[in-house]
N, C-alpha and C positions, 0 to 999 in steps of 0.2 A: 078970840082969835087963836090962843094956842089953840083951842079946841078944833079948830076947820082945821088948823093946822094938822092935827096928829088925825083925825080923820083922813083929810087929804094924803098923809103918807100913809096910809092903809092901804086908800084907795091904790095910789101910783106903787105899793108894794106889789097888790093884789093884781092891778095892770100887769105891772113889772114878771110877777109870776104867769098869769096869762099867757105874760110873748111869750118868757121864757118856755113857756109848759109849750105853747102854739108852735113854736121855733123847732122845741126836741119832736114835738108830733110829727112835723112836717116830716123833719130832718128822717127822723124814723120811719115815714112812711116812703119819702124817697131811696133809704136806705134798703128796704124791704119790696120796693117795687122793683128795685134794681137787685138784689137778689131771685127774685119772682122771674126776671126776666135771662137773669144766668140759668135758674135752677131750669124755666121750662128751655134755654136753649141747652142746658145737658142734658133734657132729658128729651128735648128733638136727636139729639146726636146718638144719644143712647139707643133711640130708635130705630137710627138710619144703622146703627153698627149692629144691632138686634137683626134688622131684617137681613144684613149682611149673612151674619151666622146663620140666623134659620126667620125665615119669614113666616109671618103672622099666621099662613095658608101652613106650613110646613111644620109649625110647632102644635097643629091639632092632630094632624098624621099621628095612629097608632104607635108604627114603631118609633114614632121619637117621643110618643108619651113610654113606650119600652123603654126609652133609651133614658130618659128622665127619671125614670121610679129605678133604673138599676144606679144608675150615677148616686139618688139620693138614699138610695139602701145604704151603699159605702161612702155614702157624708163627701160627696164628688158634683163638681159640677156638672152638666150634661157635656160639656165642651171639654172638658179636662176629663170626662169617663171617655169620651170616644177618641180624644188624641192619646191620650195612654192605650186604650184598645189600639187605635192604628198603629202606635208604635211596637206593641207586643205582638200584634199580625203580622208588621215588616219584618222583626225578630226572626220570627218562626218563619217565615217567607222566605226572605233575602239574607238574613244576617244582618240587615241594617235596617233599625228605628227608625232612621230617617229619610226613608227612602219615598218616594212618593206614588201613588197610582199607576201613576204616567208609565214612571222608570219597575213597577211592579211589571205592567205589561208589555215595557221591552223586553225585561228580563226573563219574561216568560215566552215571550215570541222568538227570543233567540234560544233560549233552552229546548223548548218545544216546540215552534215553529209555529205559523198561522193555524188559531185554531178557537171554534166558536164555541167551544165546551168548558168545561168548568177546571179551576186546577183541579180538582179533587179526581176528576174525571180522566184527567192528564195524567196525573199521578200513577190513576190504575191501572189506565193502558200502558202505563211505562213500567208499572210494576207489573203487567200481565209480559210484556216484551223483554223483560227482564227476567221473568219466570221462563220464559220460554226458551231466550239465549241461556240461563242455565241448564236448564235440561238438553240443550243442542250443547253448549259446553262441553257436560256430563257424557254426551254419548259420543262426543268429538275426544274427550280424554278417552273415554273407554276406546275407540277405537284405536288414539292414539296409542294405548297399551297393546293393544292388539299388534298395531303394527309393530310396535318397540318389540311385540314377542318375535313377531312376523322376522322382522330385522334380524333381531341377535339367532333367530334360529337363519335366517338365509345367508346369514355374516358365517356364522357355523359351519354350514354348509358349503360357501364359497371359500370358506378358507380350508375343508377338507379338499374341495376341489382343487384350488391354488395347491396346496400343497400337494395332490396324486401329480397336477400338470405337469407341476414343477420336476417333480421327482422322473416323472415320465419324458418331460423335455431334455432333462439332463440324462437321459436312457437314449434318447433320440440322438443328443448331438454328440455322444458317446458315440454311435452307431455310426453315424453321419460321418463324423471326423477317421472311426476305422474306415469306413466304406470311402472316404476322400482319399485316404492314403493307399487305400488298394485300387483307384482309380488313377491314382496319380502313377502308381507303378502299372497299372494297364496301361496308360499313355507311354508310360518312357516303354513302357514293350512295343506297344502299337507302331510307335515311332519307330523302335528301330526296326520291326516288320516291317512297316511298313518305307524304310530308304533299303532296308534290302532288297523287297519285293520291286520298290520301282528300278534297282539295280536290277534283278531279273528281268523287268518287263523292258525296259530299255535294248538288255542285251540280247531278250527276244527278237525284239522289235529288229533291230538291228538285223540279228542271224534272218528273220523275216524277208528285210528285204533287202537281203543277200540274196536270198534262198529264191524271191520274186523275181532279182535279176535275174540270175542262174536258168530259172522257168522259163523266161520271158525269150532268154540269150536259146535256150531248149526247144521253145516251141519254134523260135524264127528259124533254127536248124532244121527243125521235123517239119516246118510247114515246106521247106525249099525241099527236103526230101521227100517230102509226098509228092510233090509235084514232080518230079526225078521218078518216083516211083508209080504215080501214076502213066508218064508216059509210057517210062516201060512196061508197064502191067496192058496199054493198048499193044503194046507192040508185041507183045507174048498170045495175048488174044489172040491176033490173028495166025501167030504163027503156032498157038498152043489149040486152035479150037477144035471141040470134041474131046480132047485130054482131060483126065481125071479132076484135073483144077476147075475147072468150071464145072456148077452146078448144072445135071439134067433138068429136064422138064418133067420131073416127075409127080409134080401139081398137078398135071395133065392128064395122070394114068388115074383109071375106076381102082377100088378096092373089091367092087363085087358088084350082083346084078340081082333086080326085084324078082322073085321063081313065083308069086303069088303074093292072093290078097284075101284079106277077111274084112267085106265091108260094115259086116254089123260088130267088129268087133274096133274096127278102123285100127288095122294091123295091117302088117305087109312081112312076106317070107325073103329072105336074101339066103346067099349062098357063101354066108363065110361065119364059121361056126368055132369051137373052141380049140381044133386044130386049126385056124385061121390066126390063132392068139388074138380072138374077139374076147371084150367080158361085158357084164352088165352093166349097163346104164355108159354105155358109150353110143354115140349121137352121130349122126350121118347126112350128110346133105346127097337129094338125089336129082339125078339130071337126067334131063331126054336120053343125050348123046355124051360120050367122052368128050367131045369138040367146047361143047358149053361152058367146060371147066377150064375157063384162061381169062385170067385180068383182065380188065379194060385197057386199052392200048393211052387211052387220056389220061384218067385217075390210076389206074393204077389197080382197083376196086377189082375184088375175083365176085361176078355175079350171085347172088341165093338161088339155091335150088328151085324146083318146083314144089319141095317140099322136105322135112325134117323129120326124123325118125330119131327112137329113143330105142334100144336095146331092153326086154326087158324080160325075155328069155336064150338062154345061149345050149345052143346044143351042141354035138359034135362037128359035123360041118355044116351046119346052117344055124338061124336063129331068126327069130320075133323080135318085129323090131313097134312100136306105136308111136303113133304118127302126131305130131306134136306142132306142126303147124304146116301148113297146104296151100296154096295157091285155088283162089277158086278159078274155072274155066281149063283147069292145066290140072287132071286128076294124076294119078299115079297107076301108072300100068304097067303089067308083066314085063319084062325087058328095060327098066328105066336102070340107067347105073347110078352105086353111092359110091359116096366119095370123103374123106376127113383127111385134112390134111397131115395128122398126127401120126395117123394110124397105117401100118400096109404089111400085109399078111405075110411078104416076102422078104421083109428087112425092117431095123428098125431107125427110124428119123436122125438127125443129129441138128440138133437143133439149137439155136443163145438164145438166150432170152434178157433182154436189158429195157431199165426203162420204168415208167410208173404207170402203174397198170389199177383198172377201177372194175377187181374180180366179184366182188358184191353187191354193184351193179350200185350203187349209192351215189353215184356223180363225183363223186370223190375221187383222183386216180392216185394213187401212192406207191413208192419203192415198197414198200412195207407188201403189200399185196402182191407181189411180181412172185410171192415163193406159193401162190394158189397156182398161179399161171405154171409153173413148173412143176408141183405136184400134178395137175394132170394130165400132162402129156407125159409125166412119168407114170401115170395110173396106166394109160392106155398103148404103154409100148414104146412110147418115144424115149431118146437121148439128149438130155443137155449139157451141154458141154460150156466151159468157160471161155475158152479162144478161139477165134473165128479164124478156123484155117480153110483149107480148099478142100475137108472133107465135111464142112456142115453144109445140111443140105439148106437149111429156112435162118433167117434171123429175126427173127421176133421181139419187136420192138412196141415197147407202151408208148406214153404222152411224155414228148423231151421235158427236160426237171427244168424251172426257172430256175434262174440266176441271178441273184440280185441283186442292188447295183454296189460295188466294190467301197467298200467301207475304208474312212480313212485311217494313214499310219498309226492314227494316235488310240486308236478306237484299241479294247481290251482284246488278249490277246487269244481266249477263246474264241470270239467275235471274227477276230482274222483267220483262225485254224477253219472255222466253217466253214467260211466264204471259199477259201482253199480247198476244203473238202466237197464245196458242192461245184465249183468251177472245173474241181478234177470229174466230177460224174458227167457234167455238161459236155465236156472234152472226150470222156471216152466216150457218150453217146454220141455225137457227130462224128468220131472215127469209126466209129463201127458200123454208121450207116454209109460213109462213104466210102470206105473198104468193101461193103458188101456191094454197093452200086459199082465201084470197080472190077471187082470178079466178080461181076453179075449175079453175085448169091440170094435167090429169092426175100426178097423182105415182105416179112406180116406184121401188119399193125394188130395189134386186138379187134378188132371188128373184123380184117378180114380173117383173121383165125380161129374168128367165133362163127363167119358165115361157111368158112372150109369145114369146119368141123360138127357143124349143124346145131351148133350153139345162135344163132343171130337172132332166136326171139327174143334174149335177152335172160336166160337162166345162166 
């Protein structure tokens, strides 16, 4: 019995070990299947973070077997050689390590703006744009020097300028300032010339027309005495007539008579020669009859000849006369008498001459001209006299002088002497025409004294 006994606890030891050994195996296997089952889900995860970083496709890629063999040359991970690498590119890039891709390419888009090229590329074109705004710098300073020379010489020069102006301005208003005060003493001269002067011209003025009344109070005296003295001058007429006072009719009388003719020489012979007191180039109007030589009873007009003769040989008592303008149908024949009113072999003319007279034939007629008109009728014999008394035989009279229209008081005082001066010519020519129509003393106008005298073609 002990013996099953100590058998039997073998046995139930050997059991007992058994579980026990069964128990740990289990234990351990579940301990180990449950490790098996952590280890393959770390090493799913490990997977899933693996393919994160670089997938299974991406880690046979050459450059990441580059990038692998350089990480493991310097004992680096690949993931720890290339985040070191990007932080050393951002370094050098941005200044910051931690900058990311993203914020690289704003950084560059705002630096350099939109652009599909490389930085490196960017870089060079900024450093070509750079090279080139230097060299544009360089020749912008250069110029700038230029001009800075340009400047201080034209500063230079404007300030020699400024200072000639200056010096020359102040020469100027030196001048200026004398020449004001020698102006200023012309005005106080001027001035008082001039309250002198308009004291003169006032007291002019004044004596003026004093002197206007006095004229005025003058003429209304000589006009009542003309008319006083006109009638009596009719009243002498009739009881003076034929008396020395009144002019003959010796307009009427020939000077001479035609003795022949040279028609090819177109001359003509008279009979009043240098004891006649004929001379050369004295002019002769010739008529039929003595009768023919008398004014017209209307106008007043003394007819033209038949014809005009020029003097142009003079002998003792005869002369050559050529014939200077003619009548056609009305020749000149033997017996015609001439006639000049200037001229007369037996006495000499007395003659006035007053008036404006157009001797050069210009349409013009002038005072100024009136001393031709006198010179030849003093060439040819005649007398002119200044006063029309009852021994001139002609009054010869030009074109009456306008007058123009009377200027008033205030007007200057030359201005009123004129008007005076030519109102008085006006005045003595209509006296002297009407004195001479009162004692009938022949009046000649220039036309008829140029047709009496064989002047009317106009020489």
């Amino acid at each position: 019995m002990a013996a099953r006994s100590g058998s039997g606890t073998g046995t139930i030891v050997t059991v007992v070990i058994l579980a026990v050994l069964s128990l740990g195996l289990f234990v351990m296997t579940i301990v180990f299947w449950s490790q098996k089952n952590r280890e393959r889900q770390a090493l799913d995860t490990l997977k899933v973070e693996m393919a994160e970083f670089a997938p299974e496709a991406e880690r046979r890629r050459d450059d990441i077997g580059q990038v692998r063999a350089a990480a493991k040359a310097e004992g680096k991970s690949a993931l720890g050689y290339l985040s070191e690498s990007m932080q050393k590119s951002m370094q050098l890039v941005t200044g910051s390590p931690r900058d990311t891709v993203k914020q690289l390419e704003t950084k560059i888009a705002s630096a350099a703006g939109e652009t599909s090229g490389s930085l490196l590329g960017v870089l060079s074109q900024r450093d070509q744009e750079i090279q080139n705004l230097r060299a544009g710098l360089a020749a912008a300073e250069a110029a700038r020097d230029r001009a800075l020379a340009d400047r201080e010489n034209e500063v230079r020069r404007v300030t020699g300028i400024e200072t000639s102006s200056r010096e020359s301005l102040e020469a100027l208003n030196a001048d200026v300032n004398r020449y004001k005060d020698q102006v200023d003493q012309y005005r106080d001269e001027m001035n008082l010339a001039k309250a002198a002067r308009d004291a003169e011209v006032e007291k002019a003025r004044a004596a003026t027309r004093e002197v206007e009344t006095a004229l005025n109070t003058d003429i209304t005296e000589l006009q009542q005495q003309l008319v006083l003295a006109q009638e009596t001058s009719k009243r002498l007429q009739e009881q003076m007539r034929g008396q020395s006072f009144k002019a003959g009719d010796e307009y009427a009388l020939v000077d001479g008579e035609v003795i022949g003719l040279d028609s090819a020489e177109n001359t003509v012979f008279v009979n009043i020669g240098r004891a006649q007191k004929a001379v050369l180039g004295m002019s002769f109007e010739i008529y039929s009859e003595p009768t023919a030589i008398r004014p017209d009873a209307q106008s007043g007009d003394y007819p033209a000849g038949k014809a005009a003769i020029e003097l142009i040989r003079v002998d003792e008592n005869s002369a050559v006369g050529r014939i200077v303008r003619e009548k056609r149908g009305n020749p000149v024949v033997k017996g015609d008498v001439v006639a000049n009113a200037v001229y007369d072999p037996k006495k000499s003319y007395k003659m006035l001459v007053y008036g404006n007279f157009d001797s050069n034939v210009d349409g013009v007629a002038t005072m100024a001209e009136q001393s031709d008109i006198v010179a030849m009728i003093e060439s040819w014999g005649g007398e002119v006299v200044t006063e029309l008394t009852g021994q001139v035989d002609f009054l010869v009279l030009g074109q009456r002088p306008v007058l123009r229209p009377q200027p008033p008081s205030t007007s200057p005082v030359p201005v009123i002497d004129e008007y005076m001066r030519q109102r008085r010519v006006v005045q003595e020519y209509d006296r002297l025409f009407e004195q001479a129509t009162a004692t009938s003393i022949p009046v000649l106008t220039e036309n008829r004294l140029r047709t009496l005298i064989g002047a009317s073609g106009g020489r």
